[in-house]
C-alpha positions as CSV (number, residue, x, y, z in Angstrom):
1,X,9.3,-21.2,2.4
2,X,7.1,-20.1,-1.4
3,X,7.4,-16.5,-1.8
4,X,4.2,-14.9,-1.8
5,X,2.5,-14.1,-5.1
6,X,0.1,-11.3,-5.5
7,X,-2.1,-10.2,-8.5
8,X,-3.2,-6.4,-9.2
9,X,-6.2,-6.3,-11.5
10,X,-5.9,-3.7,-13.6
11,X,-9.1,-2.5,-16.4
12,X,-10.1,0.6,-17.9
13,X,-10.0,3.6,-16.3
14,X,-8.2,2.4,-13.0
15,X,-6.2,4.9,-10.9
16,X,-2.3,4.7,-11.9
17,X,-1.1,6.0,-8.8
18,X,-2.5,2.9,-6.5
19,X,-1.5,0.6,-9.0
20,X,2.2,1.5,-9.9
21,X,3.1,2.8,-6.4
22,X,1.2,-0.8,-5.1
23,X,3.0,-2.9,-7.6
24,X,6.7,-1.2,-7.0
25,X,6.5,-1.4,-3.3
26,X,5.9,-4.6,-2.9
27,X,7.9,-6.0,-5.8
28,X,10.6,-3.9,-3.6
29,X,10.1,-6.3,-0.7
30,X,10.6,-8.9,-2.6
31,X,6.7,-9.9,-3.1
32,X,5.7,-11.1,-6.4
33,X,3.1,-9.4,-8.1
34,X,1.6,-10.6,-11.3
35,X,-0.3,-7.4,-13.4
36,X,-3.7,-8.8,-14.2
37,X,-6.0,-7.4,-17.1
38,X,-9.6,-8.1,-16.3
39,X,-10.4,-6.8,-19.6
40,X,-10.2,-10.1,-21.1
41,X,-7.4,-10.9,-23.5
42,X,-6.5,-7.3,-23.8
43,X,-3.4,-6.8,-22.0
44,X,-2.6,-3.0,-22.7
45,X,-4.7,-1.3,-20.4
46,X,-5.8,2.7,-20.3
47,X,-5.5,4.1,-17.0
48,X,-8.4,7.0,-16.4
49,X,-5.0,9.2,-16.7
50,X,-4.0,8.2,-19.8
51,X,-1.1,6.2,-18.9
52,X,-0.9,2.8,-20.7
53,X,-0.1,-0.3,-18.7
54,X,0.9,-3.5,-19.8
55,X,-0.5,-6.7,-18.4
56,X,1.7,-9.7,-17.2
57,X,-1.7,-11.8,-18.1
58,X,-5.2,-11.6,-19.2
59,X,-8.0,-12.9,-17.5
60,X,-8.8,-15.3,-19.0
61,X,-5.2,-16.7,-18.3
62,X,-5.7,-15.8,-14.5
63,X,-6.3,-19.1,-12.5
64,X,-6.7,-17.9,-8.6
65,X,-5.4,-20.5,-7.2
66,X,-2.0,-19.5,-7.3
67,X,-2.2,-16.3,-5.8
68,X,-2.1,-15.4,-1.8
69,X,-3.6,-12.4,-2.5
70,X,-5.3,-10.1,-5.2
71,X,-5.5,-5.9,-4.8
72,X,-7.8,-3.7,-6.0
73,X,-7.2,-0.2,-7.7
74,X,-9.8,2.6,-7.3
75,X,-10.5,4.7,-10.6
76,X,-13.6,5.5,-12.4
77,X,-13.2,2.4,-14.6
78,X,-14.4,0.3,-10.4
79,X,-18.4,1.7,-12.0
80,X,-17.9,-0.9,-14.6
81,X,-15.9,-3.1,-12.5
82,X,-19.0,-3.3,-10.2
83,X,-21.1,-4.9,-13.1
84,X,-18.3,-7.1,-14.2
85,X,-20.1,-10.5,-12.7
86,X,-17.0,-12.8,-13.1
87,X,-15.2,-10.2,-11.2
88,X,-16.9,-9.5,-8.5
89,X,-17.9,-13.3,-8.0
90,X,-14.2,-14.4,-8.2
91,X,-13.4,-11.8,-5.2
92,X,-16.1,-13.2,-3.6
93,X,-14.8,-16.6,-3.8
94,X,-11.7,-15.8,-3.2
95,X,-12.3,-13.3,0.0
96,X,-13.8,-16.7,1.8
97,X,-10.7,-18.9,0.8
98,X,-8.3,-19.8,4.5
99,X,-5.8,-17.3,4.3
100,X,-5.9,-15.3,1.6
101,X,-5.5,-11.8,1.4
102,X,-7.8,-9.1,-0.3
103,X,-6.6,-5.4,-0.2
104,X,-8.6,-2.8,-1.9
105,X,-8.2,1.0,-2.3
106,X,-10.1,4.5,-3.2
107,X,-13.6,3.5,-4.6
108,X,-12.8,-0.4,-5.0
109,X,-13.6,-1.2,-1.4
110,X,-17.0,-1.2,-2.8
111,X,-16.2,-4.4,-5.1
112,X,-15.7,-6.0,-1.4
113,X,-18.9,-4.7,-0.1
114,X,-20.9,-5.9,-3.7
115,X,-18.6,-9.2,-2.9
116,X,-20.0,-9.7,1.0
117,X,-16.6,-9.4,2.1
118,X,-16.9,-6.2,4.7
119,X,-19.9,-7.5,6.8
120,X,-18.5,-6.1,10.3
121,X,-14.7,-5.5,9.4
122,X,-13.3,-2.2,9.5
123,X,-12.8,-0.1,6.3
124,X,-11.6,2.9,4.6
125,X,-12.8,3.8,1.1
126,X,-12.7,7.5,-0.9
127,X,-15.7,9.3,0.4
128,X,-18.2,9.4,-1.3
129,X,-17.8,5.9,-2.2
130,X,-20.2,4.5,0.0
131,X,-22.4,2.1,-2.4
132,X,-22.1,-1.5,-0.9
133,X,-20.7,-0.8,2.8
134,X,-23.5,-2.1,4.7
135,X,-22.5,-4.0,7.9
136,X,-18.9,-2.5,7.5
137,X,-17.6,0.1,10.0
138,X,-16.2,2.8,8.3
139,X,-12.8,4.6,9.1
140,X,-12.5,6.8,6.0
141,X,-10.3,9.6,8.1
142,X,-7.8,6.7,8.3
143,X,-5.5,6.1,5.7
144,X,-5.3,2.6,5.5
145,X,-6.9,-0.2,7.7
146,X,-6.2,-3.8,7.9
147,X,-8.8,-6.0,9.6
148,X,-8.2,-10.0,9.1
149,X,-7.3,-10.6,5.4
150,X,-9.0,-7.8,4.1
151,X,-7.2,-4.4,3.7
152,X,-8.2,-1.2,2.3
153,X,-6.9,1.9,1.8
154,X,-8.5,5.9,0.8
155,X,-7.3,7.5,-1.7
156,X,-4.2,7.8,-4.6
157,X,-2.9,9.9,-2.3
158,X,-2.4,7.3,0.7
159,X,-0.7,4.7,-1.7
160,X,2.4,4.5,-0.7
161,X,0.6,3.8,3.3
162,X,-1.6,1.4,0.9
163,X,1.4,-0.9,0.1
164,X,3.6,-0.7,3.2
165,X,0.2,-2.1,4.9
166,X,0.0,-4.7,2.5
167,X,3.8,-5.3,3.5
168,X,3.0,-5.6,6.7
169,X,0.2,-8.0,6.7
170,X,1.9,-10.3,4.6
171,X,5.5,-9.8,5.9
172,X,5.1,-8.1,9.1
173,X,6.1,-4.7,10.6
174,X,10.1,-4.8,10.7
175,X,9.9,-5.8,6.8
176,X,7.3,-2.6,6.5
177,X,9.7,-0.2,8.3
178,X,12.5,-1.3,6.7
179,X,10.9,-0.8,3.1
180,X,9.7,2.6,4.6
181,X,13.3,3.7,5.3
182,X,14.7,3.0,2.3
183,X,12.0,4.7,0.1
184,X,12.4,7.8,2.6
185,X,15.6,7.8,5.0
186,X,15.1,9.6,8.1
187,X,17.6,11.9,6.9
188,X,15.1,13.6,4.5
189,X,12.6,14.0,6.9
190,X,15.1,15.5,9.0
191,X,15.2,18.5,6.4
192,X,11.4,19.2,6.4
C-alpha cells in the first residue's frame, strides 16, 4: 500500500503552533508531510511569531499531484494568502479532485470558502473569521470537524485535536488513539 503524503503550505506570517504541532503529529504516525513555501522560491519562512521555518520545497517546485492531501495554517499572513490567485485556485482544484483531502485551521478555513469548497459542509474556523463561509454550517464551539475530505479546525490552541483528526481521517480512529496515548499516557491525566 503507498504511504500517504501530505503538504503544509507555509508563507509569511502563518501561525507556528498549527504548523509544527500539524507536521510532528502526523510525521509521528508515520504520514509523510512535505513543508511547502507558497512564497515562491523562498524557502525560509517568518512565522507571525518570529520563528523561522525551513521549507522542504518552494512552490514553484510543488506539483499537486503527488500529494493525498494539503493543510492549511491560520496566521495573519491567511489576509495575503486570500489574494494569492494561484493559491487559492490550486485549493480549489485540488478540493474537487476523488479523494483527496483538504484540512484547514484558525482563519484559513476562509481560503476554502474563497475556494468554493464549504458549500454545505460543516466547519469550524477562529471567530471572527467569518469572510467567505457562505453556504457552510458553522461549528466554531467545536474544536475540530471533519465533514467528507474537508477538515477544519479553531484555533492554535486546538492543534494538537487538529492533527489527531487529520489522523483519523486518513488512518482511522485506533491509529488516532494510539498517537493520542503516546503523546499523553493516561497516566498523566491521571495526576490532573
Amino acid at each position: 500500500m503507498n504511504k500517504v503524503k501530505l503538504a503544509i503550505f507555509i508563507f509569511d506570517g502563518f501561525e507556528e503552533i498549527e504548523a509544527v504541532t500539524t507536521i510532528d503529529l502526523l510525521r509521528r504516525a508515520n504520514i509523510l508531510v512535505d513543508i511547502v513555501s507558497v512564497e515562491n522560491k523562498k524557502k525560509l519562512i517568518k512565522g507571525s511569531h518570529y520563528i523561522e521555518i525551513s521549507a522542504d520545497i518552494s512552490w514553484d517546485e510543488f506539483n499537486a499531484e503527488l500529494y493525498n492531501g494539503i493543510i492549511i495554517p491560520g496566521g495573519p499572513g491567511i489576509n495575503k494568502l486570500l489574494l494569492n490567485e494561484q493559491v487559492v485556485e490550486m485549493v480549489k482544484k485540488f478540493g474537487h479532485a476523488n479523494n483527496k483531502t483538504i484540512a484547514a485551521i484558525c482563519a484559513a478555513p476562509q481560503i476554502l470558502g474563497k475556494s468554493g469548497l464549504l458549500v454545505g459542509k460543516k466547519v469550524t474556523h477562529f471567530p471572527g473569521c467569518k469572510q467567505f463561509m457562505d453556504g457552510a454550517f458553522e461549528e466554531i464551539d467545536k474544536a475540530a470537524i471533519a465533514d467528507g475530505n474537508i477538515i477544519t479546525g479553531a484555533s492554535a490552541g486546538v492543534s494538537q485535536t487538529f492533527a489527531l483528526k487529520i489522523v483519523e481521517h486518513l488512518k482511522g480512529i485506533e491509529a488516532s488513539t494510539l498517537l493520542y496515548n503516546q503523546i499523553c499516557p493516561p497516566v498523566f491525566l491521571a495526576q490532573q
